[in-house]
MDAnalysis code that builds the backbone (N, CA, C; Angstrom):
import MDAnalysis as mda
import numpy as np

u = mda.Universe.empty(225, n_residues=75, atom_resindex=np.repeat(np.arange(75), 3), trajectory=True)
u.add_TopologyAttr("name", ["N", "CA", "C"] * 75)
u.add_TopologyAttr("resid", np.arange(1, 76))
u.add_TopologyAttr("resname", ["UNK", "UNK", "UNK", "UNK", "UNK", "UNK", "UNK", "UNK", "UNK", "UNK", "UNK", "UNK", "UNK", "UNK", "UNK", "UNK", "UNK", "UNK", "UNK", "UNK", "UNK", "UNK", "UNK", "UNK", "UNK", "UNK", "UNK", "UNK", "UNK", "UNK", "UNK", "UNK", "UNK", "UNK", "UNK", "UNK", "UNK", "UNK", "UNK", "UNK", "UNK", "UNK", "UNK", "UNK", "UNK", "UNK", "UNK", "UNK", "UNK", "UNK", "UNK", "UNK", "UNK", "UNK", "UNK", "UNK", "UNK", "UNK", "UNK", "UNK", "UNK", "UNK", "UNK", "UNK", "UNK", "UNK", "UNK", "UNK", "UNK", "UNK", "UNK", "UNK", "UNK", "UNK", "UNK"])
u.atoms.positions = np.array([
    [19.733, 10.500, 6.152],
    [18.916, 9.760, 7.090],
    [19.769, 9.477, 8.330],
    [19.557, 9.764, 9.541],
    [20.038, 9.399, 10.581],
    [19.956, 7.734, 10.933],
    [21.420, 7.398, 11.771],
    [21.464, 6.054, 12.138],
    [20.046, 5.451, 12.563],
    [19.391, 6.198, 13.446],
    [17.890, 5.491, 14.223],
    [17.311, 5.387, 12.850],
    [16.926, 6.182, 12.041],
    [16.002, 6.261, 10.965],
    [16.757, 5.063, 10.374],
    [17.644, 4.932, 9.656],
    [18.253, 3.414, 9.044],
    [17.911, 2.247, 9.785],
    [18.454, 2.598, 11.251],
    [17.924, 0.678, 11.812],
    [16.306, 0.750, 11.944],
    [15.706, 1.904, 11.967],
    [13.847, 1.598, 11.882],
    [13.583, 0.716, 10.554],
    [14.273, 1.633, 9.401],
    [14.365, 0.951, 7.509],
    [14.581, -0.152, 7.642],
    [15.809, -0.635, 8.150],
    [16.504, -1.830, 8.172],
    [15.449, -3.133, 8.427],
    [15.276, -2.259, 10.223],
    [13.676, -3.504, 10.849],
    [12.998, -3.932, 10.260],
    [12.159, -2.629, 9.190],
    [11.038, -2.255, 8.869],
    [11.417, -3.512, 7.433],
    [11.994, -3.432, 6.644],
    [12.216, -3.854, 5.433],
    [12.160, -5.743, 5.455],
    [12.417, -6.002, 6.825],
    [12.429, -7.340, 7.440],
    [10.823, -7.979, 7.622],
    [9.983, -7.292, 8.089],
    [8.912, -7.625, 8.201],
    [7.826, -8.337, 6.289],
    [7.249, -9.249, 7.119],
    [6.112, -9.568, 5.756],
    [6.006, -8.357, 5.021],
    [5.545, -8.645, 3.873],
    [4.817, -7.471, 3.038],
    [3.879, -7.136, 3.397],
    [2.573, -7.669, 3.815],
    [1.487, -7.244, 4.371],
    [1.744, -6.321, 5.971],
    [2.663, -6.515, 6.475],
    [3.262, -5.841, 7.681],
    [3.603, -4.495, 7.394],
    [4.623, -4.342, 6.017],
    [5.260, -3.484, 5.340],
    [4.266, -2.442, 5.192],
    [3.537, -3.050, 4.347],
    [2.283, -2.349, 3.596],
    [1.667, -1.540, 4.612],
    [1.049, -1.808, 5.822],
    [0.248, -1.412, 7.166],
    [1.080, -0.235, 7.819],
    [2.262, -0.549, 7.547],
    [3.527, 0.535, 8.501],
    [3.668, 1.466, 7.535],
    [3.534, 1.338, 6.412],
    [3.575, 2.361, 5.785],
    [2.297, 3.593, 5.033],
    [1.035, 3.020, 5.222],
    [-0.047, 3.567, 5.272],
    [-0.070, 4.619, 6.751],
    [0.050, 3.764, 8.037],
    [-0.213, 4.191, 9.238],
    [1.288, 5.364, 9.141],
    [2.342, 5.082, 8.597],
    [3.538, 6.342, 8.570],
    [2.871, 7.403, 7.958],
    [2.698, 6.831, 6.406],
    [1.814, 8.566, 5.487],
    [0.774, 8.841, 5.857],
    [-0.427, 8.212, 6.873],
    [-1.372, 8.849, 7.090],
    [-1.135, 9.840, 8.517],
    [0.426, 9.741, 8.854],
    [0.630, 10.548, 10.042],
    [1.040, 11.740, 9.231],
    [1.478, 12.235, 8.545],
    [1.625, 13.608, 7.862],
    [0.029, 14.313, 7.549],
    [0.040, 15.732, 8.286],
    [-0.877, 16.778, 7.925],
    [-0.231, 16.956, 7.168],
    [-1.020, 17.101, 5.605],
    [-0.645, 18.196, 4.569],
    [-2.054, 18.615, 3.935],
    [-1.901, 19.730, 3.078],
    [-3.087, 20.341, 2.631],
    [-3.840, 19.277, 1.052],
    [-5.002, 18.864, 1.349],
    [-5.625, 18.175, 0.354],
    [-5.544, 16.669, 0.591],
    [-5.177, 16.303, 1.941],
    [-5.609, 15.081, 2.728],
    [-6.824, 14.327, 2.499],
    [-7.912, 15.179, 3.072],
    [-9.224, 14.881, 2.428],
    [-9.590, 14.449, 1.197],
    [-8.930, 15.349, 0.341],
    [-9.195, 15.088, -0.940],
    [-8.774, 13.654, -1.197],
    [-7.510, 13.415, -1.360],
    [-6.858, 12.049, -1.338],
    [-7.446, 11.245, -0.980],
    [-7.985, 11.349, 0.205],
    [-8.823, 9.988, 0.479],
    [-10.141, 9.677, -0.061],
    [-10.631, 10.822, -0.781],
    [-11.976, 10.636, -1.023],
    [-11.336, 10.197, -2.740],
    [-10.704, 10.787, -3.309],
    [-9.993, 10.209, -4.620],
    [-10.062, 8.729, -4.420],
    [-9.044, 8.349, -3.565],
    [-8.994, 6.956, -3.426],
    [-9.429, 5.677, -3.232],
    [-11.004, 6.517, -2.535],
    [-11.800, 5.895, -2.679],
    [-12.981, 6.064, -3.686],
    [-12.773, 6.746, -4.512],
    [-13.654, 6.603, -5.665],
    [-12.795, 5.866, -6.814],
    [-11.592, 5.599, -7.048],
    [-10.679, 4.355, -7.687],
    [-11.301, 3.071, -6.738],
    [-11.090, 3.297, -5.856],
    [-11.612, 1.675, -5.617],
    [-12.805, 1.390, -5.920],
    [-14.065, 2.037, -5.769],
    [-14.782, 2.139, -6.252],
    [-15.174, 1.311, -7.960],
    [-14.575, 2.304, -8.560],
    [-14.103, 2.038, -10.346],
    [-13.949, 0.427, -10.276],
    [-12.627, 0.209, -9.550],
    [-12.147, -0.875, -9.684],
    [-12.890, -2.215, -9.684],
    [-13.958, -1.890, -8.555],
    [-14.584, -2.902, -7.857],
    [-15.508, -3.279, -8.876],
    [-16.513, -1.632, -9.591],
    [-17.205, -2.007, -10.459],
    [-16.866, -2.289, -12.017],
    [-15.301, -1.949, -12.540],
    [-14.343, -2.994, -13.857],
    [-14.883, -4.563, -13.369],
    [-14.179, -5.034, -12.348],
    [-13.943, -6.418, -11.600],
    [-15.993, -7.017, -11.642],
    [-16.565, -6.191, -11.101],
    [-18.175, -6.722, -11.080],
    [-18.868, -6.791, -12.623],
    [-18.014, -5.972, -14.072],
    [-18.418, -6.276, -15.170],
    [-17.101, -6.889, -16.005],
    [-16.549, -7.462, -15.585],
    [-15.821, -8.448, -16.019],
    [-14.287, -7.785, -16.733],
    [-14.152, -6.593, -16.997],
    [-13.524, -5.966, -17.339],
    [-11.966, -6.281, -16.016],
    [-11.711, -6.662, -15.168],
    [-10.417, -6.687, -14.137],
    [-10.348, -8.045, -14.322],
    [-9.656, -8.766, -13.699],
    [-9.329, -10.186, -13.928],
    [-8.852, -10.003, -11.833],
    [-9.760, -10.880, -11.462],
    [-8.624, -11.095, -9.795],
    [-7.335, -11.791, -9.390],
    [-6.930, -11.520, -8.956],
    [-5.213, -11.679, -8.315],
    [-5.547, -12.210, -7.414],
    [-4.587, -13.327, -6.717],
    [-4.777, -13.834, -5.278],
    [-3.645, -13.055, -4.522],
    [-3.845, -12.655, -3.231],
    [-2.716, -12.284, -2.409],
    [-1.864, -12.660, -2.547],
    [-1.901, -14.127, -2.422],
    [-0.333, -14.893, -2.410],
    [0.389, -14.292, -3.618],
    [-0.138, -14.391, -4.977],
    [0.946, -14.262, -6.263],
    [0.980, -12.573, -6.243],
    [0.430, -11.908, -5.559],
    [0.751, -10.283, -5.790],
    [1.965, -10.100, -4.861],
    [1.909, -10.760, -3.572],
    [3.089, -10.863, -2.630],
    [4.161, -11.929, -2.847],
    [4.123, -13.179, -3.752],
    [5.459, -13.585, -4.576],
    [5.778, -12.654, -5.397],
    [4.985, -11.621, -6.460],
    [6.011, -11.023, -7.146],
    [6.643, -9.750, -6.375],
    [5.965, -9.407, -5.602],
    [6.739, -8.545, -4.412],
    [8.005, -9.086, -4.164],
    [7.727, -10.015, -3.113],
    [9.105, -10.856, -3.043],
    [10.090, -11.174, -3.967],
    [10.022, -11.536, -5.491],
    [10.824, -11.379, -6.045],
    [11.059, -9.924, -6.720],
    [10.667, -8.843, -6.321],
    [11.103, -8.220, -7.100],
    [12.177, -7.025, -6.375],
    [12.287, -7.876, -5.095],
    [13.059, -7.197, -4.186],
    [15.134, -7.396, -4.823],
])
C-alpha cells in the first residue's frame, strides 16, 4: 500500500462507524466488475428475507447504538 493510501486508511479508520460504513460502500460500489448487477439484486432480495423473518417474528431487532458499541469494542 502506498504512503497516500495509508494516511487515506489511517483518516478513514478515525471517522464514526456509520461514516466508515458509507466510505466504504461508495469505495466498492466504484469498482466495475462483471456480475455487479447481480449483487445488487442478490442483496436485495436478503433484505428482503430479512425484513419478512423480522415481520413474522422469526429476527429479533437490534438498535444502532448496541450494533455500533460492539463495533467499537471489537476494534
Amino acid at each position: 500500500m502506498t504512503a497516500q493510501a495509508q494516511q487515506v486508511l489511517k483518516r478513514a479508520l478515525l471517522l464514526p462507524p456509520i461514516e466508515r460504513a458509507e466510505l466504504i460502500e461508495r469505495v466498492f460500489n466504484s469498482f466495475d466488475y462483471h456480475g455487479k448487477d447481480n449483487f445488487d439484486t442478490l442483496w436485495a432480495r436478503e433484505a428482503e428475507n430479512r425484513i419478512d423473518a423480522f415481520d413474522k417474528g422469526i429476527l429479533k431487532a437490534v438498535s444502532a447504538k448496541k450494533v455500533f458499541r460492539k463495533i467499537e469494542k471489537s476494534k
